[in-house]
C-alpha positions as CSV (number, residue, x, y, z in Angstrom):
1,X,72.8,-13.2,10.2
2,X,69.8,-14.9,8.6
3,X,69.3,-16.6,12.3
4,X,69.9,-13.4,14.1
5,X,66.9,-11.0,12.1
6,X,65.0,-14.1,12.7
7,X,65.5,-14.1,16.5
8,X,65.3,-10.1,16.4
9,X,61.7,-10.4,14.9
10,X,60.4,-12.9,17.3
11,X,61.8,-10.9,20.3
12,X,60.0,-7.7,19.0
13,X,56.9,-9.4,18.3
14,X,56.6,-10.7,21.9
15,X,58.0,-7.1,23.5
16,X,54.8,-5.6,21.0
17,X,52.4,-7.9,22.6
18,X,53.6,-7.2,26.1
19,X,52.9,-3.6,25.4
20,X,49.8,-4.0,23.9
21,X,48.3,-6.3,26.9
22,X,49.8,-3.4,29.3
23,X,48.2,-1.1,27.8
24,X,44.6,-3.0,28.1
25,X,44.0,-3.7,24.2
26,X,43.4,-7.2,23.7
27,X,45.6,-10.0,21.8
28,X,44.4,-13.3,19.8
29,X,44.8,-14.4,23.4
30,X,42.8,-12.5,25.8
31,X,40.0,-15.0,26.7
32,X,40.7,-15.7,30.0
33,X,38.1,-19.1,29.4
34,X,40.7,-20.3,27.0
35,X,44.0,-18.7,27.2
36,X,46.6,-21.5,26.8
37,X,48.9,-23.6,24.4
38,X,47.6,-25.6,21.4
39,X,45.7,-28.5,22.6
40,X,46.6,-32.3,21.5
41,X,43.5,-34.6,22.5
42,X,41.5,-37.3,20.9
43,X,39.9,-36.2,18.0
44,X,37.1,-37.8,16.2
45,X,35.7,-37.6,12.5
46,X,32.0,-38.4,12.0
47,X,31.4,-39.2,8.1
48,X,27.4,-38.9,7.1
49,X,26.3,-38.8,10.5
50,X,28.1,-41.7,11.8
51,X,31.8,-41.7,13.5
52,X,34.8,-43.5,11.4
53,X,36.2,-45.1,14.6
54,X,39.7,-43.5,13.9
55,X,41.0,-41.4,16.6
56,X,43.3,-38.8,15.8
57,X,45.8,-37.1,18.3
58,X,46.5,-33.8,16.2
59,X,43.8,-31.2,14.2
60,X,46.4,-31.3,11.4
61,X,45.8,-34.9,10.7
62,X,42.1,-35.1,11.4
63,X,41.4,-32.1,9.3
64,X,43.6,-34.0,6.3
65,X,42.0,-37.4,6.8
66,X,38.3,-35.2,6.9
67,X,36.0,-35.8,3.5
68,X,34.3,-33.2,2.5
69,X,31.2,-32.7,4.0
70,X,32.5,-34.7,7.6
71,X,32.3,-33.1,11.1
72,X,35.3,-32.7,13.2
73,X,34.5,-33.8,16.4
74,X,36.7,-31.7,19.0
75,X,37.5,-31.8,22.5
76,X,38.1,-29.4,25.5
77,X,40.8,-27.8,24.4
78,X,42.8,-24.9,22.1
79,X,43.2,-25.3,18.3
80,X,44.6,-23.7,15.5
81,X,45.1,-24.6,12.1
82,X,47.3,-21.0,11.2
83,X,50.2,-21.3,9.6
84,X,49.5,-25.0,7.6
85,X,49.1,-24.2,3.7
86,X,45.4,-25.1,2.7
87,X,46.2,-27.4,-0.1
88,X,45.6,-31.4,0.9
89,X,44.3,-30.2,3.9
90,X,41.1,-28.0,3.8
91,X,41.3,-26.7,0.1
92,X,37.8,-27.9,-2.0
93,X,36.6,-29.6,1.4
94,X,33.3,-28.6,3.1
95,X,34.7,-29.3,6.5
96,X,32.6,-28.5,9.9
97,X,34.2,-28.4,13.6
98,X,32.1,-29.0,16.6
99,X,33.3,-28.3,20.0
100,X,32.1,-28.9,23.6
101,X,30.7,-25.3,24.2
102,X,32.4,-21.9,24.3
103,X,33.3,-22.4,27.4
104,X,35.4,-25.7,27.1
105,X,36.8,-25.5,23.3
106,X,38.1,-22.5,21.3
107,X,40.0,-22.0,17.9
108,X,42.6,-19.2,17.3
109,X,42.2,-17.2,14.3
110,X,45.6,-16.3,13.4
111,X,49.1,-16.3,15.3
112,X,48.5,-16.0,18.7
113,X,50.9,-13.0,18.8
114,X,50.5,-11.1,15.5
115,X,53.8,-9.9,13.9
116,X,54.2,-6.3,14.2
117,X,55.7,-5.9,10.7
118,X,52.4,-7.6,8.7
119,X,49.8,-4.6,10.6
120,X,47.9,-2.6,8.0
121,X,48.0,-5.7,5.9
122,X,46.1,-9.5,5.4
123,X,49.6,-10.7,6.1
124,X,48.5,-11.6,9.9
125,X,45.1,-13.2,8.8
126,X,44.6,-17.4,8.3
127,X,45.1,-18.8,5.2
128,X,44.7,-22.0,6.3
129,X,41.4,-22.1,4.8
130,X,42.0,-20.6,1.7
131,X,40.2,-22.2,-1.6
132,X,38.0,-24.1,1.2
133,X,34.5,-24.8,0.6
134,X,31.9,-24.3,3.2
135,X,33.9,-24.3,6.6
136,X,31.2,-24.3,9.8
137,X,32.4,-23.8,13.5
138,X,29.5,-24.9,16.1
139,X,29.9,-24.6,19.5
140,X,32.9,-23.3,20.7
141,X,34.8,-19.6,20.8
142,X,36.7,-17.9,18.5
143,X,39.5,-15.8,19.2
144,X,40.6,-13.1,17.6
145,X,42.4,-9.9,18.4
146,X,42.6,-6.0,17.9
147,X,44.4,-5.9,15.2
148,X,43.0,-5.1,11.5
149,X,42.9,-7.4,9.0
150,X,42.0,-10.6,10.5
151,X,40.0,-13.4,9.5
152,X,40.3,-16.8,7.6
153,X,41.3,-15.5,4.2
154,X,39.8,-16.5,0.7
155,X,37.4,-19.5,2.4
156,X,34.5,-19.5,0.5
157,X,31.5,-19.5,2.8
158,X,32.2,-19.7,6.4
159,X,29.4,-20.3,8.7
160,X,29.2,-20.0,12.4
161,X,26.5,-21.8,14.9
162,X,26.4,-20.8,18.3
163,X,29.8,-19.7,18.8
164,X,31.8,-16.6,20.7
165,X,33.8,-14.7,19.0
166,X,35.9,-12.7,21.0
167,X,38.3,-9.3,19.1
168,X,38.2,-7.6,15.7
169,X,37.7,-9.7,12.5
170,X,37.5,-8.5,8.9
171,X,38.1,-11.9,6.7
172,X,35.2,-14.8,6.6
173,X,33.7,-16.1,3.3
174,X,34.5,-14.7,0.1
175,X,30.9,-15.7,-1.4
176,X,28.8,-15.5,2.2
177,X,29.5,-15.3,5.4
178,X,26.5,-16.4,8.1
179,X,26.0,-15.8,11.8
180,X,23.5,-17.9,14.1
181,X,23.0,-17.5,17.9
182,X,26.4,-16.1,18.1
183,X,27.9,-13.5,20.7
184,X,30.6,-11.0,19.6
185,X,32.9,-9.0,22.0
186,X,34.5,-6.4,20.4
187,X,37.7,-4.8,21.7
188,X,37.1,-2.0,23.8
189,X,36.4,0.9,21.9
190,X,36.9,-0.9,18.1
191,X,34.7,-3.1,15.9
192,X,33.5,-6.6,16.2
193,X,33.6,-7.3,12.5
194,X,33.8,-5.8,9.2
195,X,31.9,-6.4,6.4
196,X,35.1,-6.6,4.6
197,X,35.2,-9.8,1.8
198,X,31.7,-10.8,2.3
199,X,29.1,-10.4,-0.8
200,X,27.0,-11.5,1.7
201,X,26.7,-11.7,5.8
202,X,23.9,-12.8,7.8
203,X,23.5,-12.4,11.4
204,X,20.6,-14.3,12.8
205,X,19.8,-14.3,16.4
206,X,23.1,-12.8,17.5
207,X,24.6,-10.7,20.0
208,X,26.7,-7.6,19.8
209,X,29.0,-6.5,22.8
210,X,30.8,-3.4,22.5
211,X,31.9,0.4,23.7
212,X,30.5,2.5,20.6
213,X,31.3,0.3,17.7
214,X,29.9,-2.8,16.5
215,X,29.8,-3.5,12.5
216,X,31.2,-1.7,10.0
217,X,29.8,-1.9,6.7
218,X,32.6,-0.9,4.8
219,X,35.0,-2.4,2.2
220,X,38.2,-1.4,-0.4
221,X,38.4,-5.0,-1.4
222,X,35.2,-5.8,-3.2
223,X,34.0,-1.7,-3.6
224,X,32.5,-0.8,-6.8
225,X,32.2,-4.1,-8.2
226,X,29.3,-5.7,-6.8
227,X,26.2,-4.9,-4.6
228,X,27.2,-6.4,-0.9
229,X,24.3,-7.5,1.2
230,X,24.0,-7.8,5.0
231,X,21.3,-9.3,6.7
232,X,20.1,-8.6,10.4
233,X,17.3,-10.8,12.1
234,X,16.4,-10.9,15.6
235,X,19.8,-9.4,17.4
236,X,20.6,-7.5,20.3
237,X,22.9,-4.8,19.9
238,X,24.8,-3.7,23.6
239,X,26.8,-0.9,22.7
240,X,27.4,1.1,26.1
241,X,28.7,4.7,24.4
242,X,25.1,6.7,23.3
243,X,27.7,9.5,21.7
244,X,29.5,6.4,19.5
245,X,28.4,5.1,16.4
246,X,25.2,3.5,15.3
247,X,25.2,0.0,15.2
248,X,25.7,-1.1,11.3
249,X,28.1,2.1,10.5
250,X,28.0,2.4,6.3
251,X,30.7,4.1,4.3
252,X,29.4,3.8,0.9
253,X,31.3,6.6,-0.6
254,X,33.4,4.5,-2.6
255,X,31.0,1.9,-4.2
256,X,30.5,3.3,-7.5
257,X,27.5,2.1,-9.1
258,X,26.7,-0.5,-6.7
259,X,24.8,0.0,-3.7
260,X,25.2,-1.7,0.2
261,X,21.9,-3.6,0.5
262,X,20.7,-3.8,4.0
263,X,17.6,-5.6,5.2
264,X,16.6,-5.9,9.3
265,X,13.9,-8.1,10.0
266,X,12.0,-9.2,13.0
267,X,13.2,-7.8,16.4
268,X,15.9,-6.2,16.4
269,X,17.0,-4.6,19.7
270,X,19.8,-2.2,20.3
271,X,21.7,0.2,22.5
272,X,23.7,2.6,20.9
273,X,24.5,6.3,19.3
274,X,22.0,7.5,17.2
275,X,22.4,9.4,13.7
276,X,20.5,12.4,13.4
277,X,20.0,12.0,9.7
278,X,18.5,8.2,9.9
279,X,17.0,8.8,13.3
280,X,17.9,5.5,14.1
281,X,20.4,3.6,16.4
282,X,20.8,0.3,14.1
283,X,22.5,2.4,11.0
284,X,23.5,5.3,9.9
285,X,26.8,7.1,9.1
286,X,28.8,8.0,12.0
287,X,27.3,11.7,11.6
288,X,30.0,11.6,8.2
289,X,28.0,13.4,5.3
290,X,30.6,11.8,3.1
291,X,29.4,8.6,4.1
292,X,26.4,8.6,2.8
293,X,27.0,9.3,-1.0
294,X,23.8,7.6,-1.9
295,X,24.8,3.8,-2.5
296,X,22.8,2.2,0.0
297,X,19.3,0.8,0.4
298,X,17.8,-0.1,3.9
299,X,14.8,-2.0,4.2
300,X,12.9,-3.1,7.4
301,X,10.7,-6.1,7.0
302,X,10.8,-6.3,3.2
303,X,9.7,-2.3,3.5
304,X,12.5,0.2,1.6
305,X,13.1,2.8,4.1
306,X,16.3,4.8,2.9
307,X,17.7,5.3,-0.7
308,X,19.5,7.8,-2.4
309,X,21.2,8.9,0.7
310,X,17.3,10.0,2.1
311,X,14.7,8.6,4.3
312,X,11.7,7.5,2.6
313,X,9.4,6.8,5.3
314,X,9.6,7.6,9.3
315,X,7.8,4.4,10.2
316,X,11.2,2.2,11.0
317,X,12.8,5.1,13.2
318,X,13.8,5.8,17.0
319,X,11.3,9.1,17.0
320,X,8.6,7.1,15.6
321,X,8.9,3.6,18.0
322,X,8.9,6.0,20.7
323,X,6.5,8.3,19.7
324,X,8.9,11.2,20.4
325,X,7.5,14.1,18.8
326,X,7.4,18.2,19.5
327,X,4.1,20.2,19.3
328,X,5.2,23.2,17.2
329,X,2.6,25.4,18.3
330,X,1.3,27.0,15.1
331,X,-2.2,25.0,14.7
332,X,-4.5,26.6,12.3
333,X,-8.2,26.9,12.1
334,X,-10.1,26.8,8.7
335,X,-13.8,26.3,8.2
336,X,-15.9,24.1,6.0
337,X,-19.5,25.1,5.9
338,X,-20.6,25.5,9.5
339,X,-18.2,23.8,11.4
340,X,-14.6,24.6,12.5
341,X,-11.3,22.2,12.0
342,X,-8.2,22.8,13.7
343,X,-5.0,21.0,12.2
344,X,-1.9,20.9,14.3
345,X,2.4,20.2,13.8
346,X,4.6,18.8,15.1
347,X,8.1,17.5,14.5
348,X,10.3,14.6,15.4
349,X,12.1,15.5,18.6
350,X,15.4,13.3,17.2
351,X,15.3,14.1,13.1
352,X,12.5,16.8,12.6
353,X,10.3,14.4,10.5
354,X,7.2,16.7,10.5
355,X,3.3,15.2,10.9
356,X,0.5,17.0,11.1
357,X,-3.1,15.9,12.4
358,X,-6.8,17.6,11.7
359,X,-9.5,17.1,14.2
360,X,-13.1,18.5,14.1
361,X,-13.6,20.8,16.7
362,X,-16.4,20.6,19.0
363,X,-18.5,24.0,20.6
364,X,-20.3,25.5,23.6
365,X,-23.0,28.4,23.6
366,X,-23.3,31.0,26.3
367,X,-25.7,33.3,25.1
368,X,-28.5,35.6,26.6
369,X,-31.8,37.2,25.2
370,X,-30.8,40.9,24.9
371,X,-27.1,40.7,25.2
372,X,-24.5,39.4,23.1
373,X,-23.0,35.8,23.8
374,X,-20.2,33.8,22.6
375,X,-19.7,30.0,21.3
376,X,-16.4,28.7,22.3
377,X,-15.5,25.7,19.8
378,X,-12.5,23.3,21.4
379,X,-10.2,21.3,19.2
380,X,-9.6,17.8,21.0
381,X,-6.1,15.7,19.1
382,X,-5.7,11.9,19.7
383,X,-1.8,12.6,19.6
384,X,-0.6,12.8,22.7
385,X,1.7,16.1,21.8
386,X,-0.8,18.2,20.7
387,X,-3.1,20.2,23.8
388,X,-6.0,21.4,23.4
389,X,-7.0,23.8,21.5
390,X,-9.8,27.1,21.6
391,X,-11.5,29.6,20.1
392,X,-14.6,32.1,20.6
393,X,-16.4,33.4,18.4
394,X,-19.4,36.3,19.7
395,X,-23.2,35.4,19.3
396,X,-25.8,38.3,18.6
397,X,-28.9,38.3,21.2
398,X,-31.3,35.2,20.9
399,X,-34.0,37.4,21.9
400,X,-37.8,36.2,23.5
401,X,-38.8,32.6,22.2
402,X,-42.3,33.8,22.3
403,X,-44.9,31.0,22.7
404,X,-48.1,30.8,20.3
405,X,-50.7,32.9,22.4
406,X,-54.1,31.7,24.2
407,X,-57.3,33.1,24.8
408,X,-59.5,32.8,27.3
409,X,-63.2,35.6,27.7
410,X,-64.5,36.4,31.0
411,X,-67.9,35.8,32.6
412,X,-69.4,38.8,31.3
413,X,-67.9,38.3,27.6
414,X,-67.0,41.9,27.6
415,X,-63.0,41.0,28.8
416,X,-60.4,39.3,26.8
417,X,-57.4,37.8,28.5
418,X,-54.4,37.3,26.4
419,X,-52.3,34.5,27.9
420,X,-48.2,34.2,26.3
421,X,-45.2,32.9,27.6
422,X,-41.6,33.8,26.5
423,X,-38.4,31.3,27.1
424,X,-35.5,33.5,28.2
425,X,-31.9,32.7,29.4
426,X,-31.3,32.2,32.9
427,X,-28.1,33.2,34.1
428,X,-27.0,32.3,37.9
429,X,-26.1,34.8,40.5
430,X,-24.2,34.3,43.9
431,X,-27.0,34.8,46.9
432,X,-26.5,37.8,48.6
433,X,-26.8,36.8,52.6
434,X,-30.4,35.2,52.1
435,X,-31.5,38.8,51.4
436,X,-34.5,37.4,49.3
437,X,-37.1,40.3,49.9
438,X,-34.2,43.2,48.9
439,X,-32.8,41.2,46.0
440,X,-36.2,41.2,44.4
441,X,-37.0,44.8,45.0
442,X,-33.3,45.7,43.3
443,X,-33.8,42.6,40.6
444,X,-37.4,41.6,39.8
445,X,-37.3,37.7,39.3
446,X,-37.9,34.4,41.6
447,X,-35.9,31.8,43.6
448,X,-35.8,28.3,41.9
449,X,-34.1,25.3,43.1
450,X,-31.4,27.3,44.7
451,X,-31.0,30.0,42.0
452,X,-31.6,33.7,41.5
453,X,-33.4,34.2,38.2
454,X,-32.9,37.6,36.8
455,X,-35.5,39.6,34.7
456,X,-34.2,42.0,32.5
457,X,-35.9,45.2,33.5
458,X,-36.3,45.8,29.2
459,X,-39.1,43.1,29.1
460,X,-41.0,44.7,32.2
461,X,-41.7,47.8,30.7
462,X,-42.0,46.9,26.8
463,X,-45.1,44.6,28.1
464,X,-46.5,42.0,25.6
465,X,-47.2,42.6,21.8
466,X,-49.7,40.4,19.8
467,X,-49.5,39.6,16.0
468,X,-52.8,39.8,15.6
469,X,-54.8,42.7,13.6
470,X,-57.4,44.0,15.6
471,X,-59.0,47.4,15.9
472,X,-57.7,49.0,18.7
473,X,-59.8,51.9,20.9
474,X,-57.6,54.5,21.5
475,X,-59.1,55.1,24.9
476,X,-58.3,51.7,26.3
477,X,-55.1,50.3,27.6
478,X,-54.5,47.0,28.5
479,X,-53.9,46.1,32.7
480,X,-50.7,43.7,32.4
481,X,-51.6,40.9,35.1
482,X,-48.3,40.3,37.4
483,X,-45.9,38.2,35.8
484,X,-45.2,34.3,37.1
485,X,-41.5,32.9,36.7
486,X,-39.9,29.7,36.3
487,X,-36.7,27.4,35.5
488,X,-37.0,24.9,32.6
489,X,-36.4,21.2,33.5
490,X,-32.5,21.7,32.5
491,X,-32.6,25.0,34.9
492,X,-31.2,26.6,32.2
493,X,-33.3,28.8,30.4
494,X,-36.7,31.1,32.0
495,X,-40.1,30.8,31.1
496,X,-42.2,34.1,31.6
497,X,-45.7,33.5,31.8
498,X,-47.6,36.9,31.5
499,X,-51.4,37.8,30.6
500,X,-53.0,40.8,29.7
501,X,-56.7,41.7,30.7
502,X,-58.1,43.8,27.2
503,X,-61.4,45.5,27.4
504,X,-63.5,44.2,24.1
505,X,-66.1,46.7,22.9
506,X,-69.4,46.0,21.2
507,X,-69.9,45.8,17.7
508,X,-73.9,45.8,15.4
509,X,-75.6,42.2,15.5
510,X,-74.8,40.6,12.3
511,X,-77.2,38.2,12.8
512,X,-80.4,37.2,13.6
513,X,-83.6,38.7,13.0
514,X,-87.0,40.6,14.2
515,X,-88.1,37.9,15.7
516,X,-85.8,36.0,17.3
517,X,-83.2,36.3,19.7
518,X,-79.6,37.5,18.2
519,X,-76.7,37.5,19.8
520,X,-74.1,40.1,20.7
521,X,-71.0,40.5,18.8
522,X,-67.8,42.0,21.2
523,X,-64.5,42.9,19.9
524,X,-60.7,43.6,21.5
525,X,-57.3,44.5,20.1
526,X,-54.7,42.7,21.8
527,X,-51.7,45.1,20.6
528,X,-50.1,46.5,23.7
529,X,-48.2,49.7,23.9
530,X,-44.4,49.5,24.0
């Protein structure tokens, strides 16, 4: 009977693994590089640095003959140690195995078909490491498979050095657990590797293949009794599913008062979904609120970046390394003694992290002499999602920049001519057909360099007015001279030169006396009706 369940178990085991290879989800032996029975070759044993000379034909026997701290030299082959009971074997041994390459010698991890009845447990993990010391595998590819709860159980620091590890694995050391220059496939659409018994796991240098999961930082086994730490420097992260979950997925909802510690440093490059809350693709929560009860601390590059279940900076994130941000159209204007500042939002286009920036705004006159003009100030941002921004504000008339007057007395000394100058505003006007005569009859002015200049028809008939106090005859009026126009050197604004011909009257000798000649005093008031 014993002999028949027996039989019955192993005949379900392989029907199981049948089904799960026809239905595409991977086994312990999936490689297709290494796929094959346990391999018995020459196998060497190198003790501080230098080879015993003993050849061994079996891992079994090599790994019990092994000091600690000896490498395992291994050939091209398959090997196993599962189902050989640690003790006198690999128990209080620091023990390191060194194949050819991953693509000439591999190690199972765990049966090669896993029994049906042990899933949902440790039952189908290795234990032939258990109570080890430090156990290193260099150079070769370890093969896992789909189903949970794999690993090398209760091995108390495993290290591995450029090594594959193809399937699912949840078991390495129970004090660390380190990763160099090593590739994991995952199954398609499962983990690579759990952060399961691990206080500790580095990854340095490695490489993540999956289908929208990669790590899960998660554990029941070591929850709410310690911090757990996980290290990430200098990986690639090829997850092929954007709408899957971010790269380091964290569940800390059941650590108590211990926290998940998570530090990235250097690059770290990845391809994956993104969480909405972090606003990054290397971790987050799977878009679970319940995930994130407030037990974990992120830090990127020795910077703390998340705590308390809340970013504390944007700096690390997807929004900012791309510079991904939405204008949000509201700027607003404020003044600070006589100049203008225009400050404008904007939001992260992935996680609405709002920045804002203030720029000093620069301005343009357009004015004119009797009308009103405007000054238009523009708001120029360095941040590539802001435009532009205006605003106009209205000008009163500049009015006549009146020069300081000369004088100048004709031949006979009884004329006084009054010579002033004013600077208006030009402003340019289309030519109409060449029609120069017509368009100065219509618009008194002069043709310079190309331009019409207009003269306001106000300043022809108000004339000049002096500042000066004279006595003014009633009887006389002053004779305007005709009025000469020309552009600045910018071509900008007009100076109007204008004189005014005054007649002086004569006033009593003042001085002098009977005999001698005096001289004649004259006199002019250069105020000139409006």
């Amino acid at each position: 009977m014993k002999s028949f369940l027996k039989t019955a178990s192993r005949a379900a085991a392989a029907l199981f693994a049948v089904a799960l290879i026809t239905m595409g989800v991977a086994s312990p032996a999936f490689a297709d590089d290494v796929a094959g029975p346990i391999t018995t070759v020459s196998i060497t044993i190198e003790h501080d640095g230098k080879p015993t000379g003993v050849t061994y034909n079996d891992i079994k026997s090599a790994t019990a003959a092994a000091q600690s701290g000896d490498t395992i030299k291994l050939g091209k082959g398959n090997y196993t140690l599962y189902g050989e009971k640690s003790e006198g074997l690999t128990k209080g041994k620091d023990l390191t195995f060194e194949g050819l390459g991953t693509d000439k010698t591999a190690w199972n991890i765990g049966a090669i078909v896993p029994d049906p009845a042990n899933y949902g447990t440790e039952y189908n993990g290795d234990y032939s490491f258990d109570g080890a010391g430090t156990v290193t595998f260099r150079n070769m590819t370890m093969r896992s498979g789909s189903a949970d709860y794999l690993g090398f159980i209760r091995a108390n620091k495993t290290v591995l050095d450029g090594c594959v590890v193809n399937g699912k694995t949840f078991y390495w050391g129970y004090e660390s657990a380190k990763f160099k220059n090593t590739t994991f496939n995952a199954p398609n659409g499962d983990y690579a590797i759990w952060t399961y018994s691990s206080p500790t796991m580095t990854f340095d240098s490695c490489t993540f293949n999956a289908s929208g999961k990669v790590i899960n930082v998660y554990t029941d086994y070591g929850a709410g009794s310690h911090d757990i730490y996980v290290n990430v420097n200098n990986c690639t992260f090829n997850s092929n599913d954007s709408k899957g979950k971010q790269a380091l997925n964290i569940n800390d909802s059941n650590m108590g008062s211990f926290k998940y510690i998570i530090k990235f440093k250097g690059a770290n490059t990845v391809t994956a979904g993104r969480d909405i809350k972090t606003c990054s693709q290397l971790f987050g929560f799977g878009g679970k609120s319940t995930y994130n009860s407030g037990h974990s601390d992120v830090y990127f590059d020795d910077e703390l970046v998340w705590t308390l279940g809340a970013m504390k900076t944007h700096s690390y994130t997807d929004g900012q390394n791309e510079d991904y941000f939405v204008d949000q159209k509201d700027c607003v204007w404020t003044q600070e003694g006589g100049d203008w500042y225009c400050t404008g939002h904007a939001k992260c286009g992935y996680c609405g992290w709002p920045i804002e920036e203030t720029v000093k705004a620069t301005f343009v006159d357009k004015t004119d002499c009797t009308e009103k003009g405007e000054r238009t100030y523009t708001a120029t941002f360095k941040h590539k999602c802001f435009e532009p921004q205006t605003m106009t504000k209205s000008l009163d008339p500049i009015g006549h920049d009146w020069g300081k007057p000369k004088y100048s007395w004709n031949q006979a000394g009884r004329r006084v001519v009054l010579h002033r100058q004013a600077r208006l505003q030009a402003r340019r006007e289309p030519r109409r057909g060449g029609d120069r005569e017509g368009l100065r009859r219509d618009h008194p002015g002069d043709l310079h360099q190309g331009r019409q200049v207009r003269l306001h028809r106000s300043l022809r008939e108000r004339g000049l007015r002096g500042s000066e106090a004279y006595r003014r005859p009633r009887r006389s009026r002053p004779r305007l001279g005709r009025a000469r126009v020309q552009l600045d050197q910018a071509g900008r604004r007009v100076v109007l030169h204008r004189q005014a011909h005054l007649q002086a009257r004569r006033v009593p000798r003042r001085e002098g006396d009977c005999k001698s000649n005096g001289r004649a005093c004259y006199q002019v008031d250069l105020r000139c009706p409006r």
